[in-house]
N, C-alpha and C positions, 0 to 999 in steps of 0.2 A: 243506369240503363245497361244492358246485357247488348255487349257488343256479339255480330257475328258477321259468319264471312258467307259464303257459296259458289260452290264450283258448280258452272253452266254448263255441259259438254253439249255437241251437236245433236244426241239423241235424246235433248230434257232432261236428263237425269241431273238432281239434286244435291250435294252432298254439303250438310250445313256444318263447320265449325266453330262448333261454340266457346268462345275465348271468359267465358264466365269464372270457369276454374283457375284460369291461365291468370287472369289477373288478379282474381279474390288472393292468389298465391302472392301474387308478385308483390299485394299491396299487404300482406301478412309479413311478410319477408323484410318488407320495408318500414312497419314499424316496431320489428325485434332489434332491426338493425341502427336504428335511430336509440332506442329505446339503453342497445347494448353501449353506444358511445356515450351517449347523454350519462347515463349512473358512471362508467367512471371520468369522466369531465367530471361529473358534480362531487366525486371522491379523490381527486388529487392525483390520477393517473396524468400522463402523459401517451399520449399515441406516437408508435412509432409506425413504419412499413420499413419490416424486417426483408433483406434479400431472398429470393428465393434458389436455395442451394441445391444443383441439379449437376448428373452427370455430363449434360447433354452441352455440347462445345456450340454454343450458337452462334453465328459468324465472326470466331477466332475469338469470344469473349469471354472464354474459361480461363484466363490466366488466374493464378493466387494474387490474392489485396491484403492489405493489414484492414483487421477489422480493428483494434485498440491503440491506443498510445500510452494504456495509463502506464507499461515496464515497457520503453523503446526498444525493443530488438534488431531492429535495421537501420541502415543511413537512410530511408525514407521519413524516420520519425526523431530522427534528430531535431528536424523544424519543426516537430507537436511536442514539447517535453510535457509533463505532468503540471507542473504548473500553468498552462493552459488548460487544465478541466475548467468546466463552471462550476464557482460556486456561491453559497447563501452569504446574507450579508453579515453572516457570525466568522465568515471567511471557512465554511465546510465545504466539502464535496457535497454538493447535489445530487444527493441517492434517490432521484425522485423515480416512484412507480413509477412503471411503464406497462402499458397492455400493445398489445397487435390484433388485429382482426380484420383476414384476408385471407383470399383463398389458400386453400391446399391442397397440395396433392399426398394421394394415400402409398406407400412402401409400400406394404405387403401384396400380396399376391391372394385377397380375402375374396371372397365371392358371398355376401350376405348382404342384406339388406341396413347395416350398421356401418358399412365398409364402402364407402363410397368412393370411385377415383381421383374426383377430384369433390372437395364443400370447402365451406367457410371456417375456421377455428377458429378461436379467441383463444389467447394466450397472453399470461401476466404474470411478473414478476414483482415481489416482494420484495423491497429489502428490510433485513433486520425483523424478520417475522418468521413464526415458527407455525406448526401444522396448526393449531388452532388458532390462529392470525388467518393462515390460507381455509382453513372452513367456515372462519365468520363472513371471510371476505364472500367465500361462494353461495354460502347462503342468502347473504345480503344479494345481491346481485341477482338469483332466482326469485327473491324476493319482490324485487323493484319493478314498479311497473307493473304488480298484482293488485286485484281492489282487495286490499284489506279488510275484512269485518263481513263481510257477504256470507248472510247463512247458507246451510246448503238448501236446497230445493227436493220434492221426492225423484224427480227428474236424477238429479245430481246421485243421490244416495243410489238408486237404482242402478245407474250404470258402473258406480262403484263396486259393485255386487258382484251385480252381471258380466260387467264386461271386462274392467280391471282386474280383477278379481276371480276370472273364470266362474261364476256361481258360489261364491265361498263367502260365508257369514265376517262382517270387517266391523271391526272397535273403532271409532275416530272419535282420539281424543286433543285436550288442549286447544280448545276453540277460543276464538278470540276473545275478549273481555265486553266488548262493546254489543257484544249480538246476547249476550248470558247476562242472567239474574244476577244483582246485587249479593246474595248471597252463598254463590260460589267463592271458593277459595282461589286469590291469584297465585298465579305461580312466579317465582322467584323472578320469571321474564319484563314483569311489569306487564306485559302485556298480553296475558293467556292466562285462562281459567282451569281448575284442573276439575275439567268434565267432559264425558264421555257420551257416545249414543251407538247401540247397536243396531246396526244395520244388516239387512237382510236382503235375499234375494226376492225379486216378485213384492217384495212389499217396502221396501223404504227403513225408514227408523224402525224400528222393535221396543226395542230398551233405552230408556234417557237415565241418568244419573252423575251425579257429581259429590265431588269433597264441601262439603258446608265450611264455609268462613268458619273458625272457632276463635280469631283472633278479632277481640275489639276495636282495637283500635283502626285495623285495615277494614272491618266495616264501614263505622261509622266515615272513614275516608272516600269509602266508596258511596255511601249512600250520596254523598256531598256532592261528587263527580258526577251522579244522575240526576243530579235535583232534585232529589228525593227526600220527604219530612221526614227528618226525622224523630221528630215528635209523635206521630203515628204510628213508626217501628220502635215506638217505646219498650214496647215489650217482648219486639225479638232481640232486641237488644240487651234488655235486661235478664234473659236467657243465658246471651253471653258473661254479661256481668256477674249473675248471680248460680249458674247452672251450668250450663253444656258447655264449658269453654275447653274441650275436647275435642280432638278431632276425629269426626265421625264424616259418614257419608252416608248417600241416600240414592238409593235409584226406583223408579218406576215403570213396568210395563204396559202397551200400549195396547189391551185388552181388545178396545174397538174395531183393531185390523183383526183380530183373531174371528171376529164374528161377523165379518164382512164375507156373503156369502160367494162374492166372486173372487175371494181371495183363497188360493189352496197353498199352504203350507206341507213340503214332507217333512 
C-alpha cells in the first residue's frame, strides 16, 4: 500500500507527499545491502568497521592510536607482542579476508553526479591474491544475487539499443547454457554458450547465431543434461561422428520484423 502524508493549511489547500518512491528506495537499498554481506559471509570474509579517519578534532579525540602490534614500536605495545595474533589450528596467522561496508565520505572537491559527499563503499582485502583473484572475486560478487539463465525479453533488448546504447546496433553474446539449444558450443566457463543475437534499435533481436557443438563427446554430455533421446539425435549425431566434426557456425536472420509493416528500419 502506498503510503502518503498531506499538508492542510487554513486556506484548503492540499499538498500530497507521496512516500512511494522514498520507500520503493529504501526497500532496494535494503536488499543490496543484505544481499552485499550475505555473498561474503557465505565466501569467508570476515566484516570489520574500519575508523573513520578525519581531520576534524571532535571533542579533543584526534589524538594518534597504534593501529598494529604485529612490529611493536612503542611501550604501549609491549603488552600486545606478535605472539598474541590469532591463529589457525595448523598454528598460522589468520590472514582471514576482510571487507567493510559503511559510509563514506568523498575528498575531492567533485561536483558530478558520480561524486557524492557522502555514500556507502564496499571495500575488501585479499590476502595472497593477485589481480585476477581480485576480478574473479568482483565479478563473483556482481554476480550474486542475479537470476541466472533469464532470457532476455524484446522489452529488454530494446532498451539495450535505445537507451544503453544511445540507438546503436549491440552483439550480446555468451548467453547462458541453460536458456540455448543443446547444440551450441559451451564455452570453456561450463557455463556459457558461445552464441550471439543482434539487436537492434525499434526492433529487438535481428540476427540470432551461434558456434555449432563439433565436439562429440560434449554433445552427447549435453544431450544427457536435457533429457534429451538421444537415440532420436541419432543422426545429428552421427554428423559429428562421421562428418562435420569441425568447427563451423551458423547464424539466422529474422526476416518477419523486416516485413512488419509498422516497423521502419533506417
Amino acid at each position: 500500500m502506498m503510503t502518503t502524508m498531506s499538508l492542510i493549511s487554513k486556506t484548503n489547500v492540499v499538498l500530497p507527499l507521496h512516500l512511494h518512491h522514498q520507500l520503493t528506495v529504501s526497500r532496494g537499498r535494503n536488499a543490496l545491502a543484505y544481499a552485499t554481506h550475505k555473498f561474503f559471509q557465505e565466501n569467508g570474509f570476515v566484516w570489520t568497521a574500519s575508523p573513520i579517519i578525519t581531520a576534524a578534532d571532535c571533542e579533543g579525540a584526534g589524538e594518534q592510536f597504534c593501529v598494529t602490534t604485529l612490529i611493536p614500536s612503542s611501550k604501549e605495545a609491549i603488552d600486545s607482542p606478535a605472539s598474541s595474533i590469532p591463529k589457525t589450528e595448523n598454528g598460522l596467522i589468520d590472514w582471514s579476508q576482510v571487507y567493510t561496508f559503511s559510509p563514506t565520505f568523498w575528498a575531492e572537491n567533485s561536483n558530478t553526479s558520480r561524486h557524492l559527499a557522502e555514500f556507502w563503499m564496499i571495500e575488501l582485502e585479499l590476502a595472497f591474491a593477485d589481480l585476477n583473484d581480485d576480478m574473479a572475486c568482483v565479478t563473483a560478487y556482481l554476480q550474486y544475487g542475479v537470476k541466472w539463465g533469464c532470457d532476455l525479453q524484446s522489452e529488454h533488448e530494446r532498451y539495450i539499443t535505445e537507451e544503453a546504447f544511445n540507438g546503436c546496433p549491440v552483439i550480446i553474446t555468451d548467453y547462458p547454457k541453460e536458456i540455448k539449444a543443446f547444440y551450441m558450443r559451451q564455452n570453456d566457463d561450463g557455463k556459457t554458450v558461445a552464441a550471439m543475437d543482434l539487436l537492434v534499435p525499434r526492433v529487438g533481436e535481428l540476427i540470432g547465431g551461434s558456434h555449432r557443438e563439433e565436439r562429440l563427446d560434449y554433445l552427447e554430455n549435453r544431450l544427457d543434461e536435457m533429457n534429451l533421446n538421444k537415440e532420436i539425435f541419432w543422426w545429428y549425431l552421427d554428423l559429428r561422428r562421421y562428418g562435420t566434426g569441425v568447427p563451423h557456425s551458423r547464424s539466422n536472420k529474422h526476416n518477419h520484423v523486416l516485413r512488419d509493416r509498422n516497423t521502419k528500419i533506417k
